[in-house]
C-alpha positions in Angstrom: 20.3 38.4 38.3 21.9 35.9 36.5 20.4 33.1 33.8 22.4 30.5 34.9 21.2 27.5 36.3 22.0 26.2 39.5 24.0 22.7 40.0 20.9 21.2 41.4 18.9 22.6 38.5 21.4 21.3 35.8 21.1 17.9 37.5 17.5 17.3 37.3 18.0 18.6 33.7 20.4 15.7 33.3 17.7 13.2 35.4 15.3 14.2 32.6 17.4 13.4 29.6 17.3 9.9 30.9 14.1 9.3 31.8 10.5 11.4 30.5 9.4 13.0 33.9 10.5 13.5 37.4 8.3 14.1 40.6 8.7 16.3 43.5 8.9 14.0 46.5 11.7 11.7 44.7 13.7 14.6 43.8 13.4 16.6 48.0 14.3 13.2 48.8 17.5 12.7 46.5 18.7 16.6 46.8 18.2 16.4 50.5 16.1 19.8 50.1 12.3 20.7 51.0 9.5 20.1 48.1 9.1 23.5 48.3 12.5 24.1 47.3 12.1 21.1 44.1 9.2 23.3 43.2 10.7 26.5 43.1 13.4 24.7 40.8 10.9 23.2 38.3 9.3 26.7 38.5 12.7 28.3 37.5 12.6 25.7 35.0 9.5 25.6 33.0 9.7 29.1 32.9 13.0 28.8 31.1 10.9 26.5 28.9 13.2 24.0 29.7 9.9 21.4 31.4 6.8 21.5 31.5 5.1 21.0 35.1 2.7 18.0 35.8 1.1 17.5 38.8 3.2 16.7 41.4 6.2 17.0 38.8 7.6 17.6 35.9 8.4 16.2 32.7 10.7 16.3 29.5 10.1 19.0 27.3 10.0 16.6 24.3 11.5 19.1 22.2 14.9 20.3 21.0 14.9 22.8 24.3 17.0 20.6 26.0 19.4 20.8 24.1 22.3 23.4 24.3 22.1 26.5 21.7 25.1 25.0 19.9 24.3 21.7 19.6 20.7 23.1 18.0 22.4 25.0 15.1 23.5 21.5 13.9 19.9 20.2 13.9 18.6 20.1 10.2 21.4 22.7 9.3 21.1 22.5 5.2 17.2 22.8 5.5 17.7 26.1 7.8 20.3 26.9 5.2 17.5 26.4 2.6 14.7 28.4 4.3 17.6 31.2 5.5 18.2 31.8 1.9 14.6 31.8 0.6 13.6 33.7 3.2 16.0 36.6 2.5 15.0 37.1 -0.6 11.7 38.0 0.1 13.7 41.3 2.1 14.7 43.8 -0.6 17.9 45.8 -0.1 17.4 49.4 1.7 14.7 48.3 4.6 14.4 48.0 7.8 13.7 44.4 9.2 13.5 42.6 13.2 15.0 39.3 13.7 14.1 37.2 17.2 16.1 34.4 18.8 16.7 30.8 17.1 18.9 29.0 14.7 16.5 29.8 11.9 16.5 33.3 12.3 20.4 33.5 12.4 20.2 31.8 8.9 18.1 34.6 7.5 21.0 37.1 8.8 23.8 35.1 7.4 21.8 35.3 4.1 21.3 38.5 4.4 25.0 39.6 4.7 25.2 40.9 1.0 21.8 43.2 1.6 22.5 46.6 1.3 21.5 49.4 3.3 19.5 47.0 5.8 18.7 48.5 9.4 18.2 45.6 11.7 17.6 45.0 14.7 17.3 41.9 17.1 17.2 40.6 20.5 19.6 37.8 19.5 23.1 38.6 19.7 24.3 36.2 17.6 22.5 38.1 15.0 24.0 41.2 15.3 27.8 39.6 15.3 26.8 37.9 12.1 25.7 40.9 10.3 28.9 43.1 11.7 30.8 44.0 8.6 27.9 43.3 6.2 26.5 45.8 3.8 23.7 46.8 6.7 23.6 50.3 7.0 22.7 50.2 10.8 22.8 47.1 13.5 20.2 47.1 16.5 20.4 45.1 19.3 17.8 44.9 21.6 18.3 46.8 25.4 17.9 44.3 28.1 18.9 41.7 30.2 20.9 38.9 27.9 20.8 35.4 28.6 23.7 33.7 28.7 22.8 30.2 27.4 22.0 31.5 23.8 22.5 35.2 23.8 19.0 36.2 23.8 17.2 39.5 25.4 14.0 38.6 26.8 11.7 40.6 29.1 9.6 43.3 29.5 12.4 45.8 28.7 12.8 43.9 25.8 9.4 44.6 24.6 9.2 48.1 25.3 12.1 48.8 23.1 10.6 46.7 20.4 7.8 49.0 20.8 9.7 52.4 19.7 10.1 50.7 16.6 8.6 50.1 13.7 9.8 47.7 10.7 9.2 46.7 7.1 9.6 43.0 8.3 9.8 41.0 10.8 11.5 37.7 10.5 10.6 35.2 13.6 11.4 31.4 14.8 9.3 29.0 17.2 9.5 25.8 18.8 6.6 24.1 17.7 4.0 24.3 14.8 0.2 23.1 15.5 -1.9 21.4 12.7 -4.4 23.7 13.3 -2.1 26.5 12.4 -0.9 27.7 16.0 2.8 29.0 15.8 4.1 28.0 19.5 6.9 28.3 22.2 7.9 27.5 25.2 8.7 30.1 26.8 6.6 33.1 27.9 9.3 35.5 28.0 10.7 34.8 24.4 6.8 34.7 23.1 6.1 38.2 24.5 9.2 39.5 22.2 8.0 37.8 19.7 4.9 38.8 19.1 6.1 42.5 19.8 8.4 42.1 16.7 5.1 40.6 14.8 3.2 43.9 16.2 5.9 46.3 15.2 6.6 45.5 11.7 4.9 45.1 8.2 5.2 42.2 6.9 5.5 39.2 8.9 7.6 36.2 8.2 8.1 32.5 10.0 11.2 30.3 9.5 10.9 27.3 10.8 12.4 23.6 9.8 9.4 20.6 8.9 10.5 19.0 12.3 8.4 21.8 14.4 5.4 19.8 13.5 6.6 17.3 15.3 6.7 18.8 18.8 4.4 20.7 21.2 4.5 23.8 23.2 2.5 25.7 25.7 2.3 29.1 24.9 0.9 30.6 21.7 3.0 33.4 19.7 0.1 33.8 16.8 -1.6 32.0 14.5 -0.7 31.0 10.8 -3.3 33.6 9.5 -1.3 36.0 11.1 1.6 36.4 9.2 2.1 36.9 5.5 4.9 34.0 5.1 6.1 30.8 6.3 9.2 29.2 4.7 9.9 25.8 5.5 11.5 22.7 4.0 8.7 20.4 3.5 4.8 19.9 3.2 3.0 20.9 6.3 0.3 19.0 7.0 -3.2 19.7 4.9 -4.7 21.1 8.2 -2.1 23.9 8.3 -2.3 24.4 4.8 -6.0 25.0 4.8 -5.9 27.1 8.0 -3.0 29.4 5.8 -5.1 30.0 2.8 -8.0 31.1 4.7 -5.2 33.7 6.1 -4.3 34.2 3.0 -0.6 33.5 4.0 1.7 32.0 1.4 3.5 29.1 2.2 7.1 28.6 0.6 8.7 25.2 0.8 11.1 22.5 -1.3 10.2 21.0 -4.1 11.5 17.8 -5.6 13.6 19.6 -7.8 14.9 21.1 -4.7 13.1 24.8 -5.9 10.7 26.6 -4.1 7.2 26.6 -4.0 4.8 29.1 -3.5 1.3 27.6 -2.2 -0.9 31.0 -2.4 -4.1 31.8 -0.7 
C-alpha cells in the first residue's frame, strides 16, 4: 500500500493552500467524480492529518502540516537547534533512549552524535541516518510500514515493536501545544507511536519550538503532567506553566542571556 497521494488528492491540497476550506459538492463537481469519491479523499486526508473534516467539507489544517518535511526543518531552525542541544544533555552517555518523528526530534539526534554507548531507537528514519557513524553503541529502527513523505513508521506494527522495548528516555515532538497543558497531533497513527514511546521509557521528554502554541490539533498524545521535561525556546503561556508544576514537570527554555532556564515544580 503505498503513502502517496493521488493527483486528485495533491490538488485539493493545492486548493487549500489558497483558500481556508473546501466543500464536497464543489470539489465532485470540479473533479468530475461522485461525493462519495471527494469524501473518501478528505477521509484519506485528514487521516494523514493533512485537513481536518467540516461538515460537508473540509478545511486547512492551519498548521505547518501542509507543508513538505523539508521545507519544515527550515521552520525556526536555530531555536530547534537550541532545544536539540539542551535537550541532549539531559541524556547521559551509556543509555538507552526512543526518538519519534519531527524536525525537533532529529535535532536531539544530531546533538546527540558525540554520546557514547547510546542504544536508540526510532520510527523516523532520518534519525537513524543521522546517528550512523556516531559514538551509539546500537541503532534501532522501528519495523513497519515507512512513509514516504517524511520517512516515518506509523501503525499498529509500529506500536507493537515499541512495546518489546523498554527505555531510559524517551524524546518526543507534536504539532500543537494547548494552554491547558494538552500535548497534540494530528494524526492518529503518529499519536498512537507516540504515546507507546512515552509508555515504554523512563523518563519522558517534549521538544517542541514556542510556535506550537500557536496552532491546534485534534488528537491528544498526553498531557503536560505527563512527562518529566519540556524544552522549548520561549515562555509558554502562564496556563501551561501552572498546569506543569502541578505535574511537577520542569520546564527548560531561553533566557535573555540566551541560557537556559529551569522553571521547577
Amino acid at each position: 500500500m503505498t503513502d502517496a497521494l493521488t493527483e486528485r488528492q495533491n490538488e485539493i491540497m493545492t486548493l487549500l493552500r489558497r483558500r481556508d476550506s473546501v466543500d464536497v459538492e464543489t470539489l465532485a463537481e470540479r473533479f468530475q467524480v461522485s461525493t462519495q469519491t471527494i469524501r473518501n479523499d478528505l477521509r484519506e486526508l485528514a487521516e494523514r492529518g493533512l485537513v481536518l473534516r467540516t461538515h460537508g467539507g473540509a478545511r486547512r489544517a492551519g498548521s505547518a502540516s501542509n507543508y513538505a518535511y523539508s521545507e519544515r526543518r527550515r521552520i525556526r531552525q536555530q531555536e530547534k537547534e537550541w532545544i536539540g542541544l539542551q535537550a541532549a544533555e539531559l541524556i547521559p552517555n551509556h543509555c538507552s533512549v526512543m526518538l519519534n518523528i519531527g524536525t525537533s526530534t532529529e535535532q536531539v539526534a544530531r546533538a546527540l552524535t558525540n554520546h557514547e554507548g547510546l542504544v536508540v531507537l526510532s520510527n523516523n528514519i532520518n534519525i537513524i541516518n543521522v546517528l550512523v557513524g556516531s559514538k551509539a553503541r546500537e541503532l534501532i529502527l522501528v519495523g513497519g510500514s515507512v512513509r514516504q513523505t517524511d520517512g516515518a513508521i506509523v501503525g499498529a506494527d509500529a506500536v507493537d515493536f515499541i512495546s518489546r522495548y523498554k527505555a531510559d528516555f524517551a524524546v518526543i515532538g507534536a504539532s500543537a501545544l494547548d494552554a491547558d497543558g494538552a500535548i497534540l497531533d494530528y494524526d492518529a497513527r503518529e499519536v498512537s507511536v507516540a504515546r507507546s514511546i512515552l509508555k515504554n521509557s523512563r523518563t519522558r521528554i517534549l521538544v517542541c519550538d514556542s510556535s506550537k502554541f500557536d496552532r491546534t490539533a485534534p488528537v491528544r498524545i498526553c498531557d503536560v503532567a505527563d512527562l518529566d521535561y519540556v524544552v522549548t525556546d520561549r515562555p509558554p503561556p502562564e496556563d501551561f506553566l501552572a498546569a506543569a508544576k502541578r505535574g511537577h514537570t520542569k520546564v527548560l527554555m531561553m533566557d535573555e542571556e540566551d541560557g537556559k532556564q529551569i522553571i521547577s515544580a
